[in-house]
C-alpha positions in Angstrom: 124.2 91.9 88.6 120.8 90.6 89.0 117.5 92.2 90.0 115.9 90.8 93.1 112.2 91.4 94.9 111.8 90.2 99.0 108.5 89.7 100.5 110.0 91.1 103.6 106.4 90.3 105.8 106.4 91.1 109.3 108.9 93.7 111.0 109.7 91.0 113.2 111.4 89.5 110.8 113.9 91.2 112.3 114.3 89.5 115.7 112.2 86.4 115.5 113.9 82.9 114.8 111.2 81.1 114.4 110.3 83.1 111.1 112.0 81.2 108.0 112.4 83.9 106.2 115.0 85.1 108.5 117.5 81.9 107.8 116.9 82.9 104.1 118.1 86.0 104.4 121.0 85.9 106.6 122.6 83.1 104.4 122.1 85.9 101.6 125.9 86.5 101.2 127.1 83.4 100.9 124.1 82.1 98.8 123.1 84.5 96.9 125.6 87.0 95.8 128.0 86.3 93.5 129.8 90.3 93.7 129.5 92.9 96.4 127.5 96.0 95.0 128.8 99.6 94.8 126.1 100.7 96.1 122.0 99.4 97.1 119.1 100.9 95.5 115.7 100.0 97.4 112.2 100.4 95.9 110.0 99.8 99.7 106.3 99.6 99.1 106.4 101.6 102.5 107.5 104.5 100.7 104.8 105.9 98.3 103.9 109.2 97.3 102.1 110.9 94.5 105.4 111.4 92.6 108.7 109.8 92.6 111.1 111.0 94.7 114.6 109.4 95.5 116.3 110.4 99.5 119.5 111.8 98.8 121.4 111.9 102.2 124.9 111.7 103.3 123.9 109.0 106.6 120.7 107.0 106.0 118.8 107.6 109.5 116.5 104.2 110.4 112.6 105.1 110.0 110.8 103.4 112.5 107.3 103.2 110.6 106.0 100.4 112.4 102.3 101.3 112.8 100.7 100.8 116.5 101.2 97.3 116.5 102.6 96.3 120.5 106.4 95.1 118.7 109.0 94.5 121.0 111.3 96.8 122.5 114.1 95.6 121.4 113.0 95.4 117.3 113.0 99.9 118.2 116.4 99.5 119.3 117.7 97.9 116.3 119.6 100.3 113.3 120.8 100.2 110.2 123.0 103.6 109.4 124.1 102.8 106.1 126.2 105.6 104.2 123.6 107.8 102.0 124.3 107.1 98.2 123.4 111.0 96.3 125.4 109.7 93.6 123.0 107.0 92.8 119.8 108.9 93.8 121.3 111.2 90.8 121.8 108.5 88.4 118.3 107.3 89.5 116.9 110.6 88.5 119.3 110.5 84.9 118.2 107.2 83.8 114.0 108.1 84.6 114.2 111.1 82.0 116.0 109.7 79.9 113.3 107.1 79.8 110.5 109.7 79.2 109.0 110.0 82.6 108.7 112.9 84.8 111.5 114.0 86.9 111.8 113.0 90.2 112.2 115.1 93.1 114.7 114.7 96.3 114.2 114.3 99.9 116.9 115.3 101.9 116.0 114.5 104.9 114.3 110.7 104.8 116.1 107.6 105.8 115.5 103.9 105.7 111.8 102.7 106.2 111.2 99.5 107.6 110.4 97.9 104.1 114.5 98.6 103.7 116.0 98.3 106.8 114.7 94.7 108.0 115.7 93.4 105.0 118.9 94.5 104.9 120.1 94.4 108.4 120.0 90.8 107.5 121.1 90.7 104.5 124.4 92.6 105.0 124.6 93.4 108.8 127.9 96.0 108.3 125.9 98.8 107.5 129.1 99.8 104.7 127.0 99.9 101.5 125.9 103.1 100.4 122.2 102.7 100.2 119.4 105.2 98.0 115.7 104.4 98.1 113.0 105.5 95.1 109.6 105.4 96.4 106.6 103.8 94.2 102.9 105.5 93.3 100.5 103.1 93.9 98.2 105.5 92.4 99.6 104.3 88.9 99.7 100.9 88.0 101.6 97.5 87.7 102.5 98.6 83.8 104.3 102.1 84.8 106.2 100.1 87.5 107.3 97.7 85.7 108.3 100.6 82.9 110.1 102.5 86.2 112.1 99.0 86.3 113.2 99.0 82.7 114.8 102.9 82.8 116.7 101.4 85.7 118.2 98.7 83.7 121.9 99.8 83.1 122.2 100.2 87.0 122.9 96.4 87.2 125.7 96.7 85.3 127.2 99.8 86.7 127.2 97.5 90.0 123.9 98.5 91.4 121.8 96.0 93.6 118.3 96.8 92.4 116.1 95.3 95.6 112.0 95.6 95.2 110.5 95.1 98.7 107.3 94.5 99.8 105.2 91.1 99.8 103.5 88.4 97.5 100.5 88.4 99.7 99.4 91.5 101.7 96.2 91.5 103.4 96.3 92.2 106.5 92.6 92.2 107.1 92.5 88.7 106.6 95.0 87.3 108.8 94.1 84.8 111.2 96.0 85.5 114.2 94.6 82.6 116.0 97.4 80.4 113.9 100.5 80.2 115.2 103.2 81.6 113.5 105.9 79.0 114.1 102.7 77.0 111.9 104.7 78.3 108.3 101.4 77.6 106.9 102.3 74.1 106.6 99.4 71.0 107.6 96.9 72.6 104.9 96.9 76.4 107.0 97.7 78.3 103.9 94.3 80.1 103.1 92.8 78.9 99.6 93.1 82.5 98.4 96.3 83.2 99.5 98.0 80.0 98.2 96.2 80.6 94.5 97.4 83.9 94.2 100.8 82.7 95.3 101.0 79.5 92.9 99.8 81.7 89.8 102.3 84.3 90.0 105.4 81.6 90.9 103.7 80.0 87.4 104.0 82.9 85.1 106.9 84.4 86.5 108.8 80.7 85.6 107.2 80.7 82.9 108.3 84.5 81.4 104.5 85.6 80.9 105.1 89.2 82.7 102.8 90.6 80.3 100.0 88.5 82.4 102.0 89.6 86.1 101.5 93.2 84.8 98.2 92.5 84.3 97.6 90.5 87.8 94.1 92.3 88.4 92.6 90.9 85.3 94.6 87.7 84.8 95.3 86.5 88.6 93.2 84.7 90.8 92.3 86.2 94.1 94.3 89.1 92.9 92.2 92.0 95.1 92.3 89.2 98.3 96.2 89.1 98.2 96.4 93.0 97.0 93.7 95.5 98.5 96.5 97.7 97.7 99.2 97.2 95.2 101.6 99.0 97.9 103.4 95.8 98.4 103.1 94.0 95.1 104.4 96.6 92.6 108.3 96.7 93.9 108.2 93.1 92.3 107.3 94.9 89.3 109.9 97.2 89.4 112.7 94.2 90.0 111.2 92.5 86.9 111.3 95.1 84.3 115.0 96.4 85.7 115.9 92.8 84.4 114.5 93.3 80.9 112.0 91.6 78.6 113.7 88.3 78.4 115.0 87.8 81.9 115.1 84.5 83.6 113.3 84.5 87.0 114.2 82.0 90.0 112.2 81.6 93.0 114.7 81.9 95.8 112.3 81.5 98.7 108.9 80.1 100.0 107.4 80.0 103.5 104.7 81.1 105.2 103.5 83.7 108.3 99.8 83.0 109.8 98.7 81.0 106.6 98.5 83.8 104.4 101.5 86.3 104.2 103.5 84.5 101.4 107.4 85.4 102.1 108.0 84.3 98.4 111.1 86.0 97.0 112.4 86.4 93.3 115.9 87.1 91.5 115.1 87.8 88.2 118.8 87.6 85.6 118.8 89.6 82.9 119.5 88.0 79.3 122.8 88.8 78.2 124.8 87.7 74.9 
């Protein structure tokens, strides 16, 4: 099974039409997977913490962690109670040790953060697919993220859907609202800086250079424009090293939000003999 990263943008994703990304993503199914998973394991750059932790639940609850942003009603109303998968979260924790890093902890009591559950509730609308989330530090960097990917590697093969969430380009500082979003970014409204950092990542991940991707800061123009934090940027990491050294990547997905949130999304296949 391949290992897959979704700039999931906007929470609205979830309800508006007009957003592209939201074709992409309900066609998932029938586009993009070849085999149902056992099970879902979600790396959200809206779950960080100073170490790694895994939720291990029985009923995934739906986090609304929207921010104070005025959303629509009806985007609170929405819920995604996928079936808790401890199994996983304990294979999760297996495979990390065995890889030399620290072990993680548990959360019994988290659900799905928004980072899992937009994505999701359009990617496979049942709800039936027992679903764990590992949170990433974003004080470490791109390197031990992309090493946090490569302990995870036998979990594609044990039917695990390894799914890095967060966003190409994420600065929200610099978003002019003043565009309109049904705009894509199309007519020359991408922002210069947005659109480099964008074209040089789709370049070297097509190209295999992760090395460089690991290294973005040093190596990527625009790099702290698109990333004030890494929040959003290192669950890419994770995808790509969970794929291996010689993995193939694909971009899968390319529009714009406001000019300058890039919903650019990867599968990444592992190289097999």
């Amino acid at each position: 099974m391949d290992t897959f990263f979704i700039s999931h943008g906007s929470p609205l994703l979830a309800i508006d039409d007009t957003i592209p990304a939201r074709r992409f993503l309900k066609s998932w199914r029938h586009k993009i997977w070849t085999q149902r998973p056992k099970a879902i394991l979600v790396v959200s750059a809206h779950w960080d913490t100073d170490e790694p932790l895994v939720n291990v639940v029985q009923h995934n609850n739906t986090i609304y962690d929207l921010g104070s942003y005025d959303y629509p009603k009806s985007l609170y109303q929405l819920e995604y109670p996928a079936p808790g998968a401890p199994e996983l979260a304990k294979r999760v924790k297996e495979l990390r040790v065995k890889s030399g890093f620290k072990n993680v902890g548990e959360d019994r009591n988290r659900g799905l953060d928004h980072g899992a559950w937009v994505p999701l509730i359009l990617m496979h609308p049942e709800a039936d697919i027992p679903v764990c989330q590992l949170s990433i530090q974003s004080n470490e960097d791109a390197t031990y993220h992309y090493n946090m990917g490569k302990a995870l590697a036998p979990l594609p093969d044990e039917g695990v859907l390894i799914l890095g969430s967060g966003s190409v380009t994420h600065n929200l500082s610099n978003v002019p609202h003043n565009i309109p979003r049904k705009n894509n970014g199309r007519d020359g409204a991408v922002a210069p800086w947005a659109l480099g950092f964008d074209s040089w990542l789709k370049d070297a991940l097509l190209d295999g250079r992760y090395e460089d991707v690991n290294h973005y800061e040093e190596n990527a123009p625009y790099a702290k424009m698109a990333h004030p934090c890494p929040d959003h940027f290192y669950p890419l990491h994770v995808a790509m090293g969970a794929a291996g050294e010689n993995a193939t990547a694909k971009l899968i997905h390319q529009s714009w939000t406001y000019g300058t949130l890039s919903y650019a999304s990867y599968q990444f296949t592992p190289s097999r003999p």
